[in-house]
N, C-alpha and C positions, 0 to 999 in steps of 0.2 A: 504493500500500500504506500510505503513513504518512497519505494520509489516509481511509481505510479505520479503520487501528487509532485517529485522533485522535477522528474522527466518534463509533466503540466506544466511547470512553473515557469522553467527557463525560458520556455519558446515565448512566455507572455511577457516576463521581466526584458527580454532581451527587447521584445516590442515596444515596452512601455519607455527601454534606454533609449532607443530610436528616434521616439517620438519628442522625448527632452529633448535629444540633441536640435531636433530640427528646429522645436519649439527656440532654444534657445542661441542658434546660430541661423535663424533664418527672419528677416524682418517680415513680421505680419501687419497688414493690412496696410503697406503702405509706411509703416513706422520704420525711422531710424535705429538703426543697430548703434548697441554702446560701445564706446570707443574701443573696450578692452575685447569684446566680439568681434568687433571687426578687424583688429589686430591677429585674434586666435586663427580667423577665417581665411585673412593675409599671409600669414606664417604655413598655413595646410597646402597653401596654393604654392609650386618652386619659384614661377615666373615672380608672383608679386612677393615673396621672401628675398628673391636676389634684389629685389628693384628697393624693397622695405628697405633691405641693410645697407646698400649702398646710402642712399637716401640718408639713412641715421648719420655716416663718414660725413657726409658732401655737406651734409646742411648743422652737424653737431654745433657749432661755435652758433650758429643761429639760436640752436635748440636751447643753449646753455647760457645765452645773454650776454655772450664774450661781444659776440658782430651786432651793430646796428643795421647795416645793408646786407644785401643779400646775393651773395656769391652767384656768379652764371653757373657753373657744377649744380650748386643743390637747386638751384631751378631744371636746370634738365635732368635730372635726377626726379625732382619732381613729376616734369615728362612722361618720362618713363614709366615711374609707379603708376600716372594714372592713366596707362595704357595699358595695364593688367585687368585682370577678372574682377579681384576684387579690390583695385587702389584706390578707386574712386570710394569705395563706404568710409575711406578711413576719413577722404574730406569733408563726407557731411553725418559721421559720425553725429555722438552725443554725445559731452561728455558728464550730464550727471551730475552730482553733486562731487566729482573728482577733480579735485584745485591743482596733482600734478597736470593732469590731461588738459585742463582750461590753459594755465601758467603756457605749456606748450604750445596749443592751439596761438595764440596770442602770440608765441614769439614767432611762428612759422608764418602767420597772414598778411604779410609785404611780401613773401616769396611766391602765394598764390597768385593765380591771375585773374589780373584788372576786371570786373565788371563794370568800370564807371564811365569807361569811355570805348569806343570803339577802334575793334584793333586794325592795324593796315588790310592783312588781308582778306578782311570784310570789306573794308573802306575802299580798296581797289577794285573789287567784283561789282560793290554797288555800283561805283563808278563805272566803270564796264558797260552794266547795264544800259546806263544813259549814253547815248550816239552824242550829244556833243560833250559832255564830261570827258568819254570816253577817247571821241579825237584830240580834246584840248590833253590829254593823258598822255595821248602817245607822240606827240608834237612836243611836247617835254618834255621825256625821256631818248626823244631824237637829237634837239636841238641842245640839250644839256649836257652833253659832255662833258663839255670844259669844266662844269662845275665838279665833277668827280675825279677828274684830273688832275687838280688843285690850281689848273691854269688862270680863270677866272671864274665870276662869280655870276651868276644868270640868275634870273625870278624863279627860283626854284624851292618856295616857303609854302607850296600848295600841300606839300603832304609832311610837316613838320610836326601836327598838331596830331599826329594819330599813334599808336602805341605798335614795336614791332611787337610781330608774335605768327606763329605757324610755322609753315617749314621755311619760310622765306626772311626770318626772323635776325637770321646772323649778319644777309645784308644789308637787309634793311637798317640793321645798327651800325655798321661802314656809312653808307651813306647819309644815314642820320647826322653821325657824330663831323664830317666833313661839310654839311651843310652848317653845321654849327659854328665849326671853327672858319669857313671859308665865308660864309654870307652873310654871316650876324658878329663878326670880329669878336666873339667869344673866346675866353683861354680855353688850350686843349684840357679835355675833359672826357670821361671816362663813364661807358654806357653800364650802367647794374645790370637794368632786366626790363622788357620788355616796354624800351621806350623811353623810360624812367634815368635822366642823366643827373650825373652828380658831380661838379666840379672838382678838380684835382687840387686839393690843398692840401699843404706840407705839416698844416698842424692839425687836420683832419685825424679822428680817431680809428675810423675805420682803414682799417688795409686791405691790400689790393689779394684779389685770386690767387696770385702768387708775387709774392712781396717781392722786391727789387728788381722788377721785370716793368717797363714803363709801354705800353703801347702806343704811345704819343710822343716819343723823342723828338728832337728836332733833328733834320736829316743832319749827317757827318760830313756828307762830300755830296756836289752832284750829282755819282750815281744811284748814292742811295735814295735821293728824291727824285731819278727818274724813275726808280725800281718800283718806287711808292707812287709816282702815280700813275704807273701802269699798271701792279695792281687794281686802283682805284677802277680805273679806266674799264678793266677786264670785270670788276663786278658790277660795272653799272651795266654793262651790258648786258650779264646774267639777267640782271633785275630787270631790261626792256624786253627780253625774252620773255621769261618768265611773264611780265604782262603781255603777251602775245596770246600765251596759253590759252 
C-alpha cells in the first residue's frame, strides 16, 4: 500500500513542481517578472548569460558609481543583451521593494536608450519618405563633402539635432563629432553614446574608454591629416550609400 500511494504521489508532486516553476518564472497576465526572475531566466538561457556577464565587465564602474558617463562597450554590451530571448525582461523588470536592484537600475538609465527624442535612423526613413525632404537629403550628402573632409564647412546642421543609434550608429558619431568641430568652431570633443557629446576637459572626472588614448589629436605632420581626412571622406560616403538603401 505505501508503495502504491509513494508511486501516486511522485507523478502528482513532480506536476504540482512544474506548475511552480512556471507559475513562478513565467509572467502572467501581462505582468512584469521581478528583477531576481528575470535574472534566474537570463542565466538558464547560454546566449543571454554570455551577453549578462559581459554586460556586468563592460558597464561595472557604471554599476558601482565609480563613472558618471557611460562607456561605448557597456552600451553595446547592452546591445547585445537585449538581443537575446530573454535581455529585454531584465529592462522592464521590477524591482520590488529591492533598494540593491533600484540603486542599480538608476545607475545603468543614461546607458539605456533615449526615448525622448528621435533617433537618426528613424529621422532619415521619415525623411525618405517625403520626395522633397528626401531630394533636399540626398543633395547634401552629394554636395557635402568637403564638410567630412575637414576641407570646408557647408550648411550641413540639418541633421545635428537627432540622436545616432542603429547599425548606422558609429558613423553617424564620425560625422556628428566633425560637424561639430568643423561648422560650429567647437573644441574637439568626444561622443559617449548615442548622440549625446561631452566636451573634453582636463579637469573632467570622468575618463575616457580607454585612458591615454585621445581620438581627437591634433594631426603631427600633413600626412596624418591627409590620412584623417580620407578616412572622413570614405565614411561619409558609406553614410550617402547607406541613404541610398
Amino acid at each position: 500500500n505505501d508503495r502504491l500511494q509513494n508511486s501516486a504521489f511522485w507523478p502528482l508532486g513532480s506536476l504540482l513542481f512544474l506548475f511552480s516553476c512556471l507559475f513562478l518564472f513565467t509572467p502572467c497576465c501581462g505582468r512584469r517578472l521581478i528583477c531576481w526572475q528575470a535574472i534566474m531566466n537570463c542565466q538558464a538561457e547560454p546566449e543571454c548569460n554570455y551577453a549578462y556577464e559581459h554586460y556586468t565587465r563592460a558597464c561595472g564602474p557604471v554599476l558601482n558609481g565609480e563613472r558618471r558617463n557611460c562607456p561605448s562597450h557597456c552600451i553595446s554590451s547592452l546591445v547585445q543583451l537585449n538581443l537575446t530571448k530573454s535581455g529585454p525582461a531584465l529592462e522592464d523588470c521590477s524591482c520590488a521593494r529591492d533598494a540593491l536592484c533600484l540603486k542599480t537600475k538608476r545607475a545603468i538609465e543614461p546607458c539605456l536608450p533615449r526615448t525622448t527624442s528621435t533617433g537618426c535612423t528613424e529621422a532619415r526613413r521619415q525623411c525618405e519618405r517625403d520626395q522633397q525632404c528626401s531630394s533636399t537629403m540626398h543633395d547634401y550628402l552629394k554636395h557635402c563633402g568637403k564638410l567630412f573632409s575637414g576641407a570646408v564647412c557647408t550648411n550641413g546642421q540639418q541633421l545635428d539635432t537627432c540622436m545616432c543609434d542603429g547599425t548606422e550608429r558609429a558613423i553617424c558619431e564620425f560625422v556628428k563629432a566633425s560637424m561639430k568641430t568643423l561648422c560650429f568652431d567647437s573644441p574637439p570633443e568626444r561622443e559617449e553614446s548615442s548622440g549625446w557629446i561631452r566636451t573634453m576637459d582636463p579637469d573632467s572626472d570622468g575618463d575616457d574608454d580607454d585612458p591615454g588614448v585621445d581620438f581627437y589629436q591634433e594631426p603631427e605632420s600633413g600626412a596624418v591629416l591627409r590620412a584623417q581626412r580620407c578616412a572622413l571622406t570614405l565614411l561619409a560616403s558609406i553614410l550617402a550609400v547607406l541613404a541610398l538603401v
